[in-house]
Each structure stands twice: as C-alpha cells, then as structure tokens.
C-alpha positions as CSV (number, residue, x, y, z in Angstrom):
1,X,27.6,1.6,-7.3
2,X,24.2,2.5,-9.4
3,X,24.4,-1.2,-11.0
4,X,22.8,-2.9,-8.3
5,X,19.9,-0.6,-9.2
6,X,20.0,-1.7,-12.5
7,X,20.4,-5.0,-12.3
8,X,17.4,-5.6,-9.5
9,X,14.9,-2.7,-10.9
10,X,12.1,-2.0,-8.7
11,X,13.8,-3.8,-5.6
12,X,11.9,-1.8,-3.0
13,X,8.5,-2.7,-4.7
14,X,9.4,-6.5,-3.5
15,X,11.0,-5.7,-0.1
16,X,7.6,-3.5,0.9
17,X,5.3,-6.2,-0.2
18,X,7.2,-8.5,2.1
19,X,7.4,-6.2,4.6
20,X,3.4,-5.5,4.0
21,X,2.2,-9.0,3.7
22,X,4.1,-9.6,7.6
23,X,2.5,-6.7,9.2
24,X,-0.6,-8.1,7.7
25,X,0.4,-11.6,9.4
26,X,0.7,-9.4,12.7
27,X,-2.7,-7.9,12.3
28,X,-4.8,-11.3,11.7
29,X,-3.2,-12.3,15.1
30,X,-4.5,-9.1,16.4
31,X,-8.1,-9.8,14.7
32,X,-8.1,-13.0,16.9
33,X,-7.1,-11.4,20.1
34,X,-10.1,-8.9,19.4
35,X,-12.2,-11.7,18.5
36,X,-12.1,-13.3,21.9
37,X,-11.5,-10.5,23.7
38,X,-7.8,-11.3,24.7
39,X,-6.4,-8.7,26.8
40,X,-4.5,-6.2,25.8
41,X,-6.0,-6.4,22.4
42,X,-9.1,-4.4,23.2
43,X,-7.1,-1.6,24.9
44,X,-5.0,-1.4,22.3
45,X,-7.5,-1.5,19.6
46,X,-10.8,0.8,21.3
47,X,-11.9,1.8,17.5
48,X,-13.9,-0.2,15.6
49,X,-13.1,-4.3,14.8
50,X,-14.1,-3.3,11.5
51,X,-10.7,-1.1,11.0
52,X,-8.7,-3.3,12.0
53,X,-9.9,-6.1,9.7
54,X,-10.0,-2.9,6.9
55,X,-6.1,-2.4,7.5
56,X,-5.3,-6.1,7.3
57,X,-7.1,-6.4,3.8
58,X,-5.8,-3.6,2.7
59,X,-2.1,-4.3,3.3
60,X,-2.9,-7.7,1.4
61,X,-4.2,-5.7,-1.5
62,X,-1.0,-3.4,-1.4
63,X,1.4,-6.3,-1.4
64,X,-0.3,-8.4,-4.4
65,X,-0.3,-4.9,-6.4
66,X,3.5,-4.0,-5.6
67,X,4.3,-7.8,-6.4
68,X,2.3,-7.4,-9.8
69,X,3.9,-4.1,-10.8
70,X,7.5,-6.1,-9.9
71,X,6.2,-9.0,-11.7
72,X,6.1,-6.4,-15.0
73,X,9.5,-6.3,-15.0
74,X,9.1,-2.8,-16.7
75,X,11.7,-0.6,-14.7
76,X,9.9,2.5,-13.3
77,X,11.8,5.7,-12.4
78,X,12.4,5.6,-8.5
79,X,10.0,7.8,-7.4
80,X,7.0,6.1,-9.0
81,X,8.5,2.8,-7.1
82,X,9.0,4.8,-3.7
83,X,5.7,6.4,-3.7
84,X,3.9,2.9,-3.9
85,X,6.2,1.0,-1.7
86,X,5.2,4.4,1.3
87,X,1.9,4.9,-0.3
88,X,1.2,1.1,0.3
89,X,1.7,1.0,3.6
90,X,0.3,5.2,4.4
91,X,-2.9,4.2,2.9
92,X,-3.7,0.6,4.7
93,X,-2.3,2.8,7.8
94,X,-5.5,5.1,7.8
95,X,-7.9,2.4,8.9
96,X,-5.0,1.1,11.9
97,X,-5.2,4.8,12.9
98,X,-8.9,4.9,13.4
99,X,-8.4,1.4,14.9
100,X,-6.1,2.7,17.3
101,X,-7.6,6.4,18.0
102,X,-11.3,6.2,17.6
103,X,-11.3,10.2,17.4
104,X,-10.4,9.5,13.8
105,X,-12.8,7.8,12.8
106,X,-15.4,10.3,11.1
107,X,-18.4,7.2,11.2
108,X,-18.3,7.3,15.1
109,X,-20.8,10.4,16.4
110,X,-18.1,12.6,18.5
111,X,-18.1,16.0,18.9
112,X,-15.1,17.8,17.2
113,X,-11.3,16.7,18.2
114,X,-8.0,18.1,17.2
115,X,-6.5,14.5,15.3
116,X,-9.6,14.9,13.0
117,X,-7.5,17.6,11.6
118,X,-4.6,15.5,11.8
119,X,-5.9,12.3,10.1
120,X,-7.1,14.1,7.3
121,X,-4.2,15.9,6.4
122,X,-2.8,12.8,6.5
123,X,-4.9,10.9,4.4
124,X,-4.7,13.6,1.9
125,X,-0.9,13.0,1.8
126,X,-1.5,9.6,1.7
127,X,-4.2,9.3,-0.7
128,X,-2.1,11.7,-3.0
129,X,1.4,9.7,-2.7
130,X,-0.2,6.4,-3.5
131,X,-2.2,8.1,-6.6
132,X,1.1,9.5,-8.1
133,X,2.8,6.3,-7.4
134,X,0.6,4.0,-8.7
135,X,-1.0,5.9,-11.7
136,X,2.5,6.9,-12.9
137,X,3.4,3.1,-12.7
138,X,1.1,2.3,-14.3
139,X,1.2,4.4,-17.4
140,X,4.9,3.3,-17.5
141,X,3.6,-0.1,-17.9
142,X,1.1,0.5,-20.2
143,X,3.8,1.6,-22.5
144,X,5.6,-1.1,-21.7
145,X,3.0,-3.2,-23.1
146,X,3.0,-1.3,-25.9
147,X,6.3,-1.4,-27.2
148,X,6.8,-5.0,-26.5
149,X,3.9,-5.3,-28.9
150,X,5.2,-2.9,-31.2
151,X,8.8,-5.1,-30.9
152,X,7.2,-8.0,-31.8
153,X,5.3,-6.9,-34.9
154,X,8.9,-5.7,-36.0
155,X,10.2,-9.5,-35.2
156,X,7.5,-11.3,-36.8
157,X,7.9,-9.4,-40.2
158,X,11.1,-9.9,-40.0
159,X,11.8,-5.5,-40.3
C-alpha cells in the first residue's frame, strides 16, 4: 500500500510539527514552574533558564518551518522529509540537554567532563541531519517554484 504515501506527501513533516508545537506547550509550563521556583522544576532543570526558554523557541521555529515546507505541497523524497521531521526536534533538543545536564553547556566555567564529548558528537549529528534535510528540501522547492513558473509561461501562451 505505497498510495497512501502518495496521496498525503510529506505526512510526517505535519505529524512532527504537531508533535513539536506540543512539547513546546509542555516546556512553556515548565518555563513557569522555573519562573516561580515550583518544585520539582528546578531539580529537574539545574542548567540555565536560558535553555530552557532556547528549546521552547526553537521547537516553535521547527514546527512553523516543517508546516511551511508541507504547505509547499512540493513532494520531497523521504529522506529529505525524515531528516527535518528528526532534525527538528535533535536540534531544539541540544538546548533541553544543557537544560537538563549543565556539564553540557560549554558557557558555564567547568572543568572537563565526559558528556562534553557526548553532546558534541551529538550536535554534530544533529546539526548535520537537519542541514541535509532542510537544504535538500529546500532546493526541491526551489525547483518547484521554478517549474510552476515555467508551466505557466507555457499556459499563458497558449504552447
């Protein structure tokens, strides 16, 4: 059954940015337990308020690009969709990390820990998942755009 594919293109580009946009909800509730200092907020969070506020911005930012690139309508090849929907929520996941394990965060003055190694393997994964998904989606848009235009000239001259 490869039709329902083709009839819903780019399905998991709308099902992450739902998913992202809730876990975004989650973390705003979070960002007003931190705020007045609601317990267990601060214990689970001992990183930076910043991060936390970084990672729900940044799944917002994820969620209104995957629902653009949907919006295109422009079917992408799977792997250019997968890698945005994972790369969407890997990259906003960097700042929760920090958030969550200060040792990750290289703006706090620590001496040298093991998950620095960890996080930044990571974020090089991350960081190169949500480039290939989102540079190759958008160069398949970009043609898109351009042979729409280049059907339409046809149309309007009647060739």
């Amino acid at each position: 059954m490869n039709d329902a594919r083709e009839t819903r293109p780019n399905l998991v580009l709308l099902q992450a940015a739902c998913l992202w946009i809730l876990l975004a909800l989650v973390l705003a509730w979070c960002l007003i337990g931190l705020a007045y200092q609601v317990e267990p907020f601060p214990a689970v969070f001992p990183g930076k308020y910043t991060r936390v506020l970084q990672a729900h911005l940044d799944l917002l930012i994820m969620s209104a690009l995957l629902l653009g690139f949907y919006g295109s309508r422009v079917h992408l090849p799977w792997p250019s969709a997968w890698a945005m929907a994972i790369g969407g929520f890997t990259n906003s996941s960097l700042f929760l990390l920090m958030a969550l394990f200060p040792t990750m965060d290289p703006t706090i003055e620590q001496g040298p820990h093991w998950s620095q190694g960890v996080y930044e393997t990571y974020q090089f994964l991350s960081l190169t998942l949500t480039t290939f998904g989102f540079a190759t989606a958008s160069i398949w848009v970009f043609r898109g755009t351009l042979q729409r235009a280049a059907s339409g000239a046809r149309d309007s001259t009647g060739g």
